[in-house]
C-alpha positions in Angstrom: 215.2 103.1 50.6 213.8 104.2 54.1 210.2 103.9 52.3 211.0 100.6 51.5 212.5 99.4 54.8 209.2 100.9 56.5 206.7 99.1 54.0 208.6 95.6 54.5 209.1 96.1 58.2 205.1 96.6 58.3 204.5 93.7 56.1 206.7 91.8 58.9 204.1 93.2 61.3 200.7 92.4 59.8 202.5 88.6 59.2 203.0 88.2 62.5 200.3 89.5 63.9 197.8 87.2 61.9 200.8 84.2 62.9 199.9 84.8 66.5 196.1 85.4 65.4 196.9 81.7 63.6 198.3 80.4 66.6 201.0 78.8 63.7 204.6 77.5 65.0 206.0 76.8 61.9 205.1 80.0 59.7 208.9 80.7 59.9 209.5 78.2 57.1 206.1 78.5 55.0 204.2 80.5 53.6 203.3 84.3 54.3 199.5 84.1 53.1 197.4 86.8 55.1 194.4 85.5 53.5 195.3 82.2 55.0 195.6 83.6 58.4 192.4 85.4 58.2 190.8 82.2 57.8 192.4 80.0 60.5 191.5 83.1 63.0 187.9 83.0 62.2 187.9 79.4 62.7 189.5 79.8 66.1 187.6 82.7 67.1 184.3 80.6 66.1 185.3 77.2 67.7 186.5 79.4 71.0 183.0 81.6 71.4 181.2 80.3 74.2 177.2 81.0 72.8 175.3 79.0 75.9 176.5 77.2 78.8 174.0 75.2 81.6 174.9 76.1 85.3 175.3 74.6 88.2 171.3 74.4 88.8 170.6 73.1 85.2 169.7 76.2 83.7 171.0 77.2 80.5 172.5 81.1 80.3 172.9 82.8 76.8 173.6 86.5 77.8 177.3 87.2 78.9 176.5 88.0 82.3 175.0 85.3 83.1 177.2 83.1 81.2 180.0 84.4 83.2 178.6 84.3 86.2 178.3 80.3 85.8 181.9 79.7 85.0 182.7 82.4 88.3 180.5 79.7 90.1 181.6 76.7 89.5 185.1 77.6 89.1 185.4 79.1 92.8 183.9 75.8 93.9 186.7 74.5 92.4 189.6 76.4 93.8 187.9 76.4 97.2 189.2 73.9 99.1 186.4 71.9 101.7 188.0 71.3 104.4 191.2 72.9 105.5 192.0 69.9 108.0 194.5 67.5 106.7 195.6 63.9 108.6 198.4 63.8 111.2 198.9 60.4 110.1 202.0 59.5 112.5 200.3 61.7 115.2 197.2 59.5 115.2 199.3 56.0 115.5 199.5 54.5 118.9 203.4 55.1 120.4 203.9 51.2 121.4 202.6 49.0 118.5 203.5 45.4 119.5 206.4 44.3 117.0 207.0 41.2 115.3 210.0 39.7 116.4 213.0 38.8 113.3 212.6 34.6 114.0 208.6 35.1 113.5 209.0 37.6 110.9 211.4 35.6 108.4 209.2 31.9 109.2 205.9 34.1 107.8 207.7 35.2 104.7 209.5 31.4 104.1 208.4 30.2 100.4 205.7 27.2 101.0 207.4 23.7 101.0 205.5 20.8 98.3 205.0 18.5 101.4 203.4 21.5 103.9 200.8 21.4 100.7 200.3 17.8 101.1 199.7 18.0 104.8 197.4 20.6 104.7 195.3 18.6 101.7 195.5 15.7 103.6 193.9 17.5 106.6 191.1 18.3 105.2 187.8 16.4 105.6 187.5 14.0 102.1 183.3 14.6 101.7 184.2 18.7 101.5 182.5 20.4 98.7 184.9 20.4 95.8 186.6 23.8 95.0 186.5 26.4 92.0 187.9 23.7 89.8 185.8 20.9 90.5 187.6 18.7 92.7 187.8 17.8 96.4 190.6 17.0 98.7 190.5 13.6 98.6 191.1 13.4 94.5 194.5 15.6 95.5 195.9 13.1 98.3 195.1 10.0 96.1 196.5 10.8 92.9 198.9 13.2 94.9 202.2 11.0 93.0 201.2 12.6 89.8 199.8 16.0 90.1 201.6 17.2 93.6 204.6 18.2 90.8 202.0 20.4 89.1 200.3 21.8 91.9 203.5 23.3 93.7 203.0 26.8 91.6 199.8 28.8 91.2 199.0 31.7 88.8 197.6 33.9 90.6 195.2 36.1 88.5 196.4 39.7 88.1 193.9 42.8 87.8 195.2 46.4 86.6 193.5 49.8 87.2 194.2 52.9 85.4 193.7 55.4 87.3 193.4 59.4 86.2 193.5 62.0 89.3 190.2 64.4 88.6 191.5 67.7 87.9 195.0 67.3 89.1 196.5 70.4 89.2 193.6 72.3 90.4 192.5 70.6 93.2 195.6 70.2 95.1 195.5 71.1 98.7 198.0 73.8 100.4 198.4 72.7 103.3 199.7 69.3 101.9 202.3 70.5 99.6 203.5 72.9 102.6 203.6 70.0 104.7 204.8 67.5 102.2 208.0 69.5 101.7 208.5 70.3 105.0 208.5 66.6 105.9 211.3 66.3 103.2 213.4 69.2 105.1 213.4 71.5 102.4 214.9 75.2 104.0 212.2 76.6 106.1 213.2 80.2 104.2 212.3 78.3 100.3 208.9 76.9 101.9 208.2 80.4 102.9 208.7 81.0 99.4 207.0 78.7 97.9 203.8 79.8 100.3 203.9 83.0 99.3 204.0 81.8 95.6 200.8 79.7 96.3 198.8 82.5 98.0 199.7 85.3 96.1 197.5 84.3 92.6 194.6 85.5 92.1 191.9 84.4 89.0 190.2 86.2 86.1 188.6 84.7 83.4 188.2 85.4 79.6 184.4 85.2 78.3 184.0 85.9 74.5 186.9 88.9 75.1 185.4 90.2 78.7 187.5 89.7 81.7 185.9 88.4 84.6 185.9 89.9 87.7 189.1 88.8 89.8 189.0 86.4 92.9 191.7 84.0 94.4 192.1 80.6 95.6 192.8 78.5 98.2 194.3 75.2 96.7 195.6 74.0 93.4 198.9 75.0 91.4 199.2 77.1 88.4 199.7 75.2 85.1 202.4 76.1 82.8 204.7 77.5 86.2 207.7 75.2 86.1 208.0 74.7 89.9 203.8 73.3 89.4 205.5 70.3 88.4 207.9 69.8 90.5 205.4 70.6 93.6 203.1 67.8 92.1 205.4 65.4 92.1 206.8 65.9 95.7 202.8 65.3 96.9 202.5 62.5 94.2 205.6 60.7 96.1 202.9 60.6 99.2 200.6 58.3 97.1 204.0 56.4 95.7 205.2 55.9 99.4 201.9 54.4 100.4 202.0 51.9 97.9 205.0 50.7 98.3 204.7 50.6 102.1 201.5 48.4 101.1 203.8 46.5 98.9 206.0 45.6 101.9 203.5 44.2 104.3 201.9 42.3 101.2 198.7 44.3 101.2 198.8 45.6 97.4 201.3 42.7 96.2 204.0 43.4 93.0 203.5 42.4 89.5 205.8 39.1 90.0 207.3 38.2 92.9 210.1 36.8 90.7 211.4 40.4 89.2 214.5 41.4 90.7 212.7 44.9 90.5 209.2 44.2 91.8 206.6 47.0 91.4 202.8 47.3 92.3 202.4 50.9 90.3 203.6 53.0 87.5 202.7 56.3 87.8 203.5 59.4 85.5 202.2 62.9 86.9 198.2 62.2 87.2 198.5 58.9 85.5 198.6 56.1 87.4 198.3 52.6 86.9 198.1 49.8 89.6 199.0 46.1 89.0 198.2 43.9 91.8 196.5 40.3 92.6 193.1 40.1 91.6 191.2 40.2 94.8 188.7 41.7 96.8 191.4 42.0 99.6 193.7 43.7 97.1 190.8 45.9 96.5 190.1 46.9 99.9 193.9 47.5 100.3 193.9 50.1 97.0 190.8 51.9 98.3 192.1 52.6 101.9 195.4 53.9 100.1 193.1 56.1 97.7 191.2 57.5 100.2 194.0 58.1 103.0 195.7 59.9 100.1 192.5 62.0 98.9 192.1 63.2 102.7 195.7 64.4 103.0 196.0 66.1 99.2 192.7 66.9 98.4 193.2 64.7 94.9 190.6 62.2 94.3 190.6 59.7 91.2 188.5 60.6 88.2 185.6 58.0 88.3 184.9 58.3 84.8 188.2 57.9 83.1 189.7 54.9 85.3 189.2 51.8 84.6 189.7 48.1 86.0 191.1 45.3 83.4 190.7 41.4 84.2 192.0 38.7 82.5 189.3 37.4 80.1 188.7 33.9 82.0 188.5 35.9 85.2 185.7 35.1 87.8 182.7 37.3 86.8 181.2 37.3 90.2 184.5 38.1 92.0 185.2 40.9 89.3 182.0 42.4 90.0 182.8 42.3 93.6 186.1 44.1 93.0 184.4 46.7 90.8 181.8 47.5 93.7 184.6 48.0 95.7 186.7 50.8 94.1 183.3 52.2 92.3 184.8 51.6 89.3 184.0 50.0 85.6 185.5 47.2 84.0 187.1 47.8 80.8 188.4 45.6 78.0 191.9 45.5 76.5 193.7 47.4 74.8 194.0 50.5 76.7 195.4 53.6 75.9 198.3 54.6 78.5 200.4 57.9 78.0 199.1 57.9 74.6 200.0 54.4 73.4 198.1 51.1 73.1 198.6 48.6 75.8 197.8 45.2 75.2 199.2 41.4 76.0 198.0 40.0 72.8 199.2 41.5 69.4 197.1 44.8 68.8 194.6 44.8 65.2 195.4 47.0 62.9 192.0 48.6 63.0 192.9 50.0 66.8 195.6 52.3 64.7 193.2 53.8 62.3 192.7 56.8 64.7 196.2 57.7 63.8 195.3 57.8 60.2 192.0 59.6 61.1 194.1 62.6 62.7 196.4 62.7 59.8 193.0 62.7 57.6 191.7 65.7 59.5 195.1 67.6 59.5 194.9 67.2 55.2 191.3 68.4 55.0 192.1 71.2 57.3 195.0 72.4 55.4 193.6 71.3 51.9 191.4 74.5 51.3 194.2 77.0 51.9 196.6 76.7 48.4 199.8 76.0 50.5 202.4 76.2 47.8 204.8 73.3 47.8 207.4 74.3 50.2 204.9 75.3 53.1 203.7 71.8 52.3 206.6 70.5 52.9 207.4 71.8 56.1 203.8 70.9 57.2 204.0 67.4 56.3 207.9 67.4 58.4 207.0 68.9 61.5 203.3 68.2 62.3 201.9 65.2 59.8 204.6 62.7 60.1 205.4 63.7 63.5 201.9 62.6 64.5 203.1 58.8 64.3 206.4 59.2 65.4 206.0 58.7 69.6 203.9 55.4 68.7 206.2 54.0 66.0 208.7 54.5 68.8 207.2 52.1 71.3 206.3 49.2 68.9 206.1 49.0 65.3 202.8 50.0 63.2 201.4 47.3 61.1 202.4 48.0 57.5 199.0 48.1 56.1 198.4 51.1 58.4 201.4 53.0 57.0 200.4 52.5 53.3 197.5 54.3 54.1 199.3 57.2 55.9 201.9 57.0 53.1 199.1 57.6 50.7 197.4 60.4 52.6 200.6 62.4 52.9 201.5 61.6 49.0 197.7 63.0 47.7 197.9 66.1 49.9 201.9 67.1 48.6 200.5 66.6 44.9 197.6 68.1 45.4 196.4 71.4 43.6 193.1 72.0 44.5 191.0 70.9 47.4 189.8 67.8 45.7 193.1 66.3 46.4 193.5 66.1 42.5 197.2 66.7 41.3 199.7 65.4 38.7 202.8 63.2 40.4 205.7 64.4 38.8 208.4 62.5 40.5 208.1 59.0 41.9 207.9 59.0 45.9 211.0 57.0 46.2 212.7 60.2 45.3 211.0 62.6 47.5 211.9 60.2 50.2 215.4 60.8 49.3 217.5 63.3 51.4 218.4 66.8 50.4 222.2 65.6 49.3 220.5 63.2 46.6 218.5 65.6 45.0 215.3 64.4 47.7 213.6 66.8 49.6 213.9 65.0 52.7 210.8 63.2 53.7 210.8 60.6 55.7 209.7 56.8 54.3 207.6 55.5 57.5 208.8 51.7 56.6 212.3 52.5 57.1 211.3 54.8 60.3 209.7 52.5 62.0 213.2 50.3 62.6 215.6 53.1 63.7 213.3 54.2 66.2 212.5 50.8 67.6 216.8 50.3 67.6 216.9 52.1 70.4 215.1 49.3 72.5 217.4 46.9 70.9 220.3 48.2 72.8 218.5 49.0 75.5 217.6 45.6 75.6 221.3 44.1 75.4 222.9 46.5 77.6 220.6 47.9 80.7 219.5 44.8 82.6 218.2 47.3 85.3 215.4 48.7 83.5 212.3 46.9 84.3 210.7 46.4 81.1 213.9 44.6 80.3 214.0 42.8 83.6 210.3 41.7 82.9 210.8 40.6 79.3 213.9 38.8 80.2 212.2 36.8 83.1 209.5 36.1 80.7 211.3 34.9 77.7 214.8 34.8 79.3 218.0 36.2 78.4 217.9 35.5 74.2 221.1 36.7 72.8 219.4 38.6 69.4 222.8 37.7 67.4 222.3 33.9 67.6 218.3 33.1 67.9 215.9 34.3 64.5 212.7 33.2 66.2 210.7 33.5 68.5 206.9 32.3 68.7 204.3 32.9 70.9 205.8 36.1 72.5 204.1 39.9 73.0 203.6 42.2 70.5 206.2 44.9 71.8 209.2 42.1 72.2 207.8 40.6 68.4 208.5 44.6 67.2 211.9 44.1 69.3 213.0 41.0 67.5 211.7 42.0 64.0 213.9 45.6 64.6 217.1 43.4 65.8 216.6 41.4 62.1 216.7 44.8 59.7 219.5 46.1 61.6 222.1 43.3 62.3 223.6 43.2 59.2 224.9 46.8 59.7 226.4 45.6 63.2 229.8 44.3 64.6 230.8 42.4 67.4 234.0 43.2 69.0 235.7 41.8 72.2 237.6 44.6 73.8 239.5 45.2 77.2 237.2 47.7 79.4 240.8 48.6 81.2 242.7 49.5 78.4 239.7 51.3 76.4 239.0 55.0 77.1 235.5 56.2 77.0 235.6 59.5 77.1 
């Protein structure tokens, strides 16, 4: 028996060994195929060996001296922080700034009156160049009886940049963060703490299985330590502060003056977005922000992976202005944002075919290594379908689109070689079923899509403070889901909204109770 108990307790060993090798998570519930991890290592080991790498200077370096004597380089540049002077912004304001006084204040910010319009038309000379839209003052004051009505509101055009911070983490200044935290009044004895923390890493890197020679740093946060995060988002509130101090003198204006929640930005960690008026005065506004911020943290945006997005009838000229201005690039809609699709209009189902793509290259990968059925099983649970899941969350997937996952994931469970050939013993419907009626459980992506858009519905009904809600509800106002069935010409997330509320009111109850004599606990 001890022979025994030493041969499986070894067998446990060489399985996970070749697991880690594997870099597998959910070996626990598949297979235990050494072959299998032999392979997958040599894939990683191949994709991960660094052959040739061009320096700094342009030249390229094959042996691994010189290979890692380039990554030492640029690397140190880095982590090296260039100047080690940060902005005393309240220091370098003047003590006695005249102030505006409340009377003068509140008659700047009263709304604009239909007849101050007409007296300032009617000011104007009549033989005046005609504006943008063609005509002159004096067409306004003369057929001012019919059109003043539709003159009294102005769309103003909005622009929205996407913004990434280049190499967030890393470039992150020390003296900001100290100073940051400080300003909040955190305990003089944690800051201590947290500087010590900071100063006491030091740097080696892995070339082809070599260490590096170690050096340290003198900015950026290490990835993957908890308090990182926390630390970036106490300097990220700097950038957050500045905008909505720019918000509140109307330099960077909100995205509608009408939300009860008005916002200029959305930002999560180095992912920032920006709505504001498009202008080159909004412009200007957004790059002295961006660049008072990059002076104090040491974080500058990531030229090439923000972008600028117009409306499509949007001045050419002025956008080109705008673009010169935050050396940026115009993009065109959709974007992708936190891993989703964002778009006004309803989104083609082409734009999702990189889902099906990745599920495609997750079955060719996997085809070639005789899973038996239940490893495939737990494959297809917890990493194929689970590919889908955070976007089938947000709005729901056209159902062309899932047909064709459907499919993918029903060829590579059947399948018995790596041709994808197999023999379908049971119809899907069943394996779709759950354990308790004789299904194994996985999970039918047309049904899927509705519970996890449910969530929203609720949402939608019950938290009037979130702002999505608050914007779709000033959009479209408050619709009561039980009552309307339609709804045309509205956005492609609130369409997925409505289309959720019709699957799932049949299963739902409406009853009037007294919040003072009902116990929620």
């Amino acid at each position: 028996m001890d022979g025994y108990a030493n041969l499986s307790a070894l067998k446990r060993q060489c399985s996970v060994k070749w697991a880690q090798g594997a870099l597998l998570m959910w070996i626990n519930d598949g297979d235990k195929n050494t072959n299998f991890f032999h392979a997958l290592t040599r894939i990683c080991a191949y994709a991960n060996h660094i052959s040739q790498v061009v320096d700094s200077n342009g030249n390229t370096c094959c042996e691994h001296e010189h290979i890692e004597q380039a990554f030492l380089h640029y690397y140190k540049n880095l982590w090296t922080t260039l100047n080690n002077t940060s902005v005393g912004i309240l220091d370098a304001l003047p003590t006695a700034l005249p102030c505006l006084s409340a009377t003068k204040s509140d008659m700047l910010c009263r709304e604009v009156s239909r007849d101050e319009v007409y007296h300032t038309i009617s000011a104007l000379l009549a033989g005046k160049s005609p504006g943008p839209d063609g005509f002159n003052s004096k067409f306004f004051t003369k057929f001012w009886p019919i059109i003043g009505d539709q003159t009294d509101t102005m769309n103003t055009p909005r622009m929205l940049i996407k913004l990434d911070i280049e190499k967030a983490y890393d470039t992150i200044d020390w003296n900001a963060i100290l100073a940051i935290i400080s300003c909040m009044n955190f305990p003089d004895h944690w800051i201590s703490w947290v500087s010590t923390c900071l100063q006491s890493c030091s740097f080696s890197l892995l070339i082809n299985g070599s260490l590096s020679p170690w050096f340290s740093s003198s900015r950026g946060v290490r990835q993957g330590d908890p308090i990182s995060s926390y630390l970036f988002i106490l300097v990220s509130q700097t950038l957050t502060h500045m905008l909505n101090i720019s918000f509140s003198i109307n330099m960077i204006h909100g995205f509608n003056p009408n939300l009860s929640n008005n916002f200029n930005h959305l930002m999560y960690a180095d992912d920032l977005i920006l709505i504001t008026q498009g202008s080159r005065k909004a412009a200007r506004s957004v790059n002295l922000c961006l660049d008072l911020y990059s002076k104090l943290t040491s974080q500058c945006p990531n030229l090439s992976k923000s972008h600028i997005y117009f409306p499509s009838w949007y001045n050419k000229h002025v956008s080109n202005r705008i673009c010169s201005i935050l050396n940026l690039k115009a993009a065109s809609i959709p974007f992708k944002y936190l891993g989703v699709l964002i778009s006004p209009k309803r989104i083609a189902s082409s734009a999702f075919m990189h889902i099906v793509d990745k599920i495609s290259l997750t079955y060719k990968r996997c085809s070639n290594f005789h899973l038996s059925p239940t490893a495939k099983t737990v494959l297809i649970k917890s990493t194929i379908l689970s590919i889908p899941t955070y976007t089938l969350s947000v709005y729901l997937i056209p159902d062309g689109i899932l047909s064709v996952i459907t499919k993918v994931v029903r060829k590579f469970f059947w399948s018995r070689d790596s041709n994808g050939k197999g023999i379908h013993n049971v119809s899907w419907n069943v394996i779709n079923e759950g354990k308790t009626e004789e299904g194994i459980g996985i999970r039918n992506l047309a049904l899927a899509k509705y519970s996890l858009m449910a969530k929203h519905v609720f949402k939608y009904l019950n938290n009037d403070d979130a702002i999505w809600v608050n914007i779709l509800k000033l959009k479209y106002g408050d619709i009561n889901f039980w009552k309307n069935s339609t709804l045309a010409n509205c956005s492609w997330i609130f369409h997925s909204i409505f289309r959720t509320d019709d699957r799932i009111k049949p299963f739902c109850r409406i009853n009037s109770v007294n919040v003072n004599c009902t116990s929620l606990n």
